[in-house]
Structures are given as structure tokens and as C-alpha cells.
N, C-alpha and C positions, 0 to 999 in steps of 0.2 A: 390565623384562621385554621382551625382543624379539618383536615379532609375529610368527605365523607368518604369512610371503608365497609364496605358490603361484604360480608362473610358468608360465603353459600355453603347454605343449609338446603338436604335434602333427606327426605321419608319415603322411603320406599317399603314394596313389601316384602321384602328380605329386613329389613329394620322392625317392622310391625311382628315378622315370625321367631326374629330373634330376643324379641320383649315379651310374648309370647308364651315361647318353650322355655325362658330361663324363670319368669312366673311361677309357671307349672312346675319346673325344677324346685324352686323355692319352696313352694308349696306343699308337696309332697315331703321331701327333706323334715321341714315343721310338721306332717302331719306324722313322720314315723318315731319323730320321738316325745310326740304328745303324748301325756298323761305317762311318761316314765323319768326316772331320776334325771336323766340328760338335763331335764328341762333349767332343773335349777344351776345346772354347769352352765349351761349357755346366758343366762340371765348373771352369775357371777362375770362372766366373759365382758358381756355388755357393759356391767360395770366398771371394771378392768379401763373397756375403750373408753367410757366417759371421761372417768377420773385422770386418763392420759390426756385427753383433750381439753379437758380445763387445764390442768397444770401445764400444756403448751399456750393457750390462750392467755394466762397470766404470767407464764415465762417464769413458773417455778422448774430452774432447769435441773435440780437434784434430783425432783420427785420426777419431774419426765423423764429423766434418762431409767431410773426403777422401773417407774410404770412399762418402758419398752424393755429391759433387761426379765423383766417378768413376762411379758406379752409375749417375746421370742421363744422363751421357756415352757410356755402353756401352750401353742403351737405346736412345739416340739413333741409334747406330749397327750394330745390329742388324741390320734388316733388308736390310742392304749385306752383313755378312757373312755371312749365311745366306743370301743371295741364289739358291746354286744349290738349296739345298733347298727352299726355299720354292719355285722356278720346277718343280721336279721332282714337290712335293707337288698343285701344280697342274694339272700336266699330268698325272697317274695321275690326279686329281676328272675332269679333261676326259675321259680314255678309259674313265671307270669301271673302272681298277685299281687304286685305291687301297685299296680293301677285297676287295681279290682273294688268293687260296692265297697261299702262299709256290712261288716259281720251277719246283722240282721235286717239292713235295709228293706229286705223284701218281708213284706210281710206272711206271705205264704210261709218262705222257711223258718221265718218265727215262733210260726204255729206248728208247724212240725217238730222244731227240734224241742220246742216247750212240752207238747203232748209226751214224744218219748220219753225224755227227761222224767218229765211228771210221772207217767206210766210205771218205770221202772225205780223210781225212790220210793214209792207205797207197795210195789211189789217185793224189793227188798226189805220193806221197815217189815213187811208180814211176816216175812219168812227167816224175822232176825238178823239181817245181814247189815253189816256197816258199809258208806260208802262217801265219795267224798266226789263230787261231778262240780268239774267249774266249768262254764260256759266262759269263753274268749270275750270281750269286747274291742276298744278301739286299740288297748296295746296289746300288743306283741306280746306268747306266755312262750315263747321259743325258748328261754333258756330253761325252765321249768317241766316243757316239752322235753328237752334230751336229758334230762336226770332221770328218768327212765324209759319207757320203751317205746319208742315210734311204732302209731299202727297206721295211720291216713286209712284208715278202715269207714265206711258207713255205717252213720247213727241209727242203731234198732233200740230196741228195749232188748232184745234176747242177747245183744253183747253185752251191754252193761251189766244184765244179770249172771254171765259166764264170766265178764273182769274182776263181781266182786263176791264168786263165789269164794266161799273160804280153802273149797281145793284152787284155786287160780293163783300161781307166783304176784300177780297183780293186784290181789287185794288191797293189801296195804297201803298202799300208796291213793293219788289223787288221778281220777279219767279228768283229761280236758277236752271239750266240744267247738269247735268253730263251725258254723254252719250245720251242716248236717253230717261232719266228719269228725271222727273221734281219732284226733291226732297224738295222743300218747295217753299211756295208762301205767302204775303206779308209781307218778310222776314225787317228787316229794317237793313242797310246798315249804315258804316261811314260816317260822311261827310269830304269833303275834307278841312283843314287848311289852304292849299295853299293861299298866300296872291294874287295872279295872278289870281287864278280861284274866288278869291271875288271879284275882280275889273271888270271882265269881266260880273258880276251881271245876274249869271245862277242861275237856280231853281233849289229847291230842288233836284231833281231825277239828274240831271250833276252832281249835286256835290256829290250827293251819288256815282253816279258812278265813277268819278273820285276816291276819297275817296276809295272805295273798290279795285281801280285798282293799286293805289297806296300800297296799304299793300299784295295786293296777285299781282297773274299773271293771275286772272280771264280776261277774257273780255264781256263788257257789250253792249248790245244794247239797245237803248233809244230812245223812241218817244215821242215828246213835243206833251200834251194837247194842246196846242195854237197856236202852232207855224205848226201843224204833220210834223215837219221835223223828219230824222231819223238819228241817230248821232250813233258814235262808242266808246268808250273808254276804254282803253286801257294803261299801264305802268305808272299809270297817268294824259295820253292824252288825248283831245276829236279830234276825226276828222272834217276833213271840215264835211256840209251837204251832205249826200247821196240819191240821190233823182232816184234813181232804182234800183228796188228788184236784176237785175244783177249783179249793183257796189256791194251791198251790201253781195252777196253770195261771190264774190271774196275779198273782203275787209276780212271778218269773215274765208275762207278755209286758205289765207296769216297767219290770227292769229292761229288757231287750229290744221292746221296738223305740223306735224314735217318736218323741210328739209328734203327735197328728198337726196337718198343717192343713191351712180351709183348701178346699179344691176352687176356688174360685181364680180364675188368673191365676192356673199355676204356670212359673217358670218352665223354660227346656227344663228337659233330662238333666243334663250335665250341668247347670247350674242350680239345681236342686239337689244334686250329690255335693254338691264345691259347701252349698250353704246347708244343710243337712249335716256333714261332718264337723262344722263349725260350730254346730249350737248343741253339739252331742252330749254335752254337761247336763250332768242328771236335773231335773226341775224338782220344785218342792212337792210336788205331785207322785213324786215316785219315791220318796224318800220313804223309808220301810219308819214301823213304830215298833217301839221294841217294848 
């Protein structure tokens, strides 16, 4: 006869805050290296764990002892390749952004940073001036930010129109926008590989933006030196020509705020930020036509 063994079990609220905060830890961690290359290292990683663990499961002891002589290996080497997110998850701990909104969550600073923006690409296309303005989304443009000059300066129209004056050292290069602060200017940007975007034989500044739109979820406004048309891009994309400051504020509010969600039964605050960040994937609703 087997005895009955009673194993005590206890939940406490020190158990409840420690399930809790490592959550939250978790959570965050995923959300600072969404929508950047990390992502596919960590899903290689994943695969990595599987593959050890069927071949422990079937007792192929060759390929397990690899799969761990590898696993130790890529461990070891970690935090070289995440090096830029690691440096970036630091630096938002430093400025206490790291557990701040999402970019454009409000809608107010939406409309604001869209107006200047807007304002000042048709003031520039009139007056000839080239410019290349990416607006920040959900990742991190930190490393593109220090290729050239930090300003954490406030978003007007009258700075953008002095960054890209052609007397300004800062013309050349790319302004980047987070919220309503214009965190570095003639920042230099990717270009794009795309064999489609070389054929169609754009300048520099398309292909930068393209390029940057392609590896983040930023989106860029663009005004050709030669051409002052004003273009958008975006996942990739350029749009057709926009040829008024109107089109151009509803093209940009489409890419920036979040779908609208019913006000009926809305959630807490903080669980409409948690699900809000989650469903930040562009909809086919805002996919630009080109």
C-alpha cells in the first residue's frame, strides 16, 4: 500500500509579485527588440533549443552533445550580438523611457508632430531645399541617431527649415523625430539593395529612405532637391507624389497613430498600452499605394 504524501504547497503575495515583475521583465525585453534583426537571432536560438531536445528525447547522443557544444558557444557570444540592443535598452533605463507610451500613442502629439512635419516639407519643396525627415516608430533608430549629431531639441517647423538649409553642416544627412523631439540630424541612413528600387534609378535620399524603411517600421518624409516633389516611405515603399500639405498630413496620421479601437468597454490604461503595443503591425488600411 502506498502512503498518502501531502506536499505543501503555498501562494503567497510575494509569489503573485514575483510572477508578476518577471512578466513585465519579459515583456518589455520582447518588446525592445521587436521589429529589429534580433528578432530572427532569437527564433534561430529557439530552434537551436528544440533540435537539442528532440535529439535528447530520441537519445541521438552525437547530435546532442553538438547541439550543447553549440548552445555554449552562442551563449558565449551573445551579448556581442545584441550588443546594439542591449546598449539602446540602457540608454532608455538612463533617460527613464523605457517604460514610457508607445511614440505616437497620444493622439494629440500625433497631430502635432504630423502638422510640423507636414508644414515644413512643402515649405522646403517651395524653396528648393532637399530633406529627408524619418519619424521614429516602435524600434529603436539609436544607432542611426549617433552617425551624426544629437540635438534632443523640440519639433518646430523653423528647425527643420535651418537643419536643411543648404548653409547648415546638417543638410545632408537624415532629421529623426520621436514624438515631438528631433533627436539627431544629418544622421546617415541605409541604402536600399532592393534590385527594383535601382532600376527605377532614384537618389540617394529614396533610397536611404526606402532602406531605413525597410529594416525598421520608421516612416520617412522626402523632398527632392530637383524634382520638390514630396514622397512618403514607408515598409519599404515609396508613395505616389503628394503634392498637398493636406494629402500629406492624412497619408502620415494613416501611418502614425494606432487603429482606432470602439470606446465601448474600453480596458484600464495599462492594459490598453500592454494590447495596443501588440497589435502595432501596420493593417491593410494603411498600407500606402504606390
Amino acid at each position: 500500500m502506498i502512503p498518502n504524501v501531502s506536499v505543501p504547497f503555498s501562494f503567497g503575495l510575494s509569489d503573485a509579485i514575483d510572477i508578476v515583475a518577471t512578466s513585465i521583465l519579459a515583456y518589455y525585453l520582447l518588446l525592445l527588440i521587436r521589429g529589429t534583426r534580433a528578432v530572427q537571432i532569437v527564433l534561430g536560438l529557439v530552434t537551436l533549443v528544440i533540435v537539442l531536445g528532440v535529439s535528447n528525447l530520441l537519445h541521438l547522443l552525437v547530435l546532442a552533445t553538438v547541439m550543447q557544444y553549440l548552445l555554449l558557444g552562442t551563449a558565449v557570444t551573445l551579448p556581442i550580438v545584441f550588443q546594439p540592443e542591449l546598449r539602446r535598452g540602457l540608454e532608455q533605463i538612463g533617460r527613464g523611457r523605457f517604460f514610457r507610451r508607445s511614440p505616437v500613442d497620444d493622439e494629440a502629439i500625433a497631430l502635432e508632430l504630423v502638422a510640423n512635419v507636414s508644414t515644413a516639407a512643402f515649405r522646403l519643396a517651395r524653396e528648393g531645399l532637399g530633406a529627408l525627415i524619418v519619424i521614429e516608430g516602435q524600434t529603436g533608430l539609436l544607432e542611426y541617431v549617433e552617425s551624426g549629431t544629437t540635438l534632443d531639441a523640440k519639433l518646430s517647423v523653423e528647425l527643420l527649415l535651418a537643419i536643411f538649409n543648404k548653409q547648415s553642416p546638417l543638410h545632408d544627412g537624415a532629421a529623426i523625430v520621436r514624438d515631438l523631439v528631433i533627436e539627431g540630424a544629418g544622421c546617415f541612413l541605409p541604402l536600399s539593395e532592393n534590385p527594383i528600387v535601382g532600376e527605377r534609378h532614384l537618389g540617394t535620399r529614396h533610397r536611404a529612405a526606402v532602406g531605413v524603411t525597410e529594416q525598421t517600421d520608421a516612416v520617412v518624409v522626402i523632398v527632392s532637391e530637383e524634382s520638390r516633389a514630396v514622397t512618403v516611405a514607408r515598409a519599404g515603399r515609396l508613395s505616389v507624389l503628394i503634392d498637398d500639405d493636406e494629402r500629406l498630413r492624412k497619408v502620415l496620421l494613416a501611418c502614425v497613430l494606432p487603429p482606432r479601437r470602439s470606446r465601448t468597454a474600453e480596458p484600464p490604461a495599462w492594459i490598453a498600452n500592454v494590447l495596443n503595443r501588440i497589435s502595432r503591425a501596420p493593417s491593410h488600411s494603411e498600407k500606402l499605394h504606390t
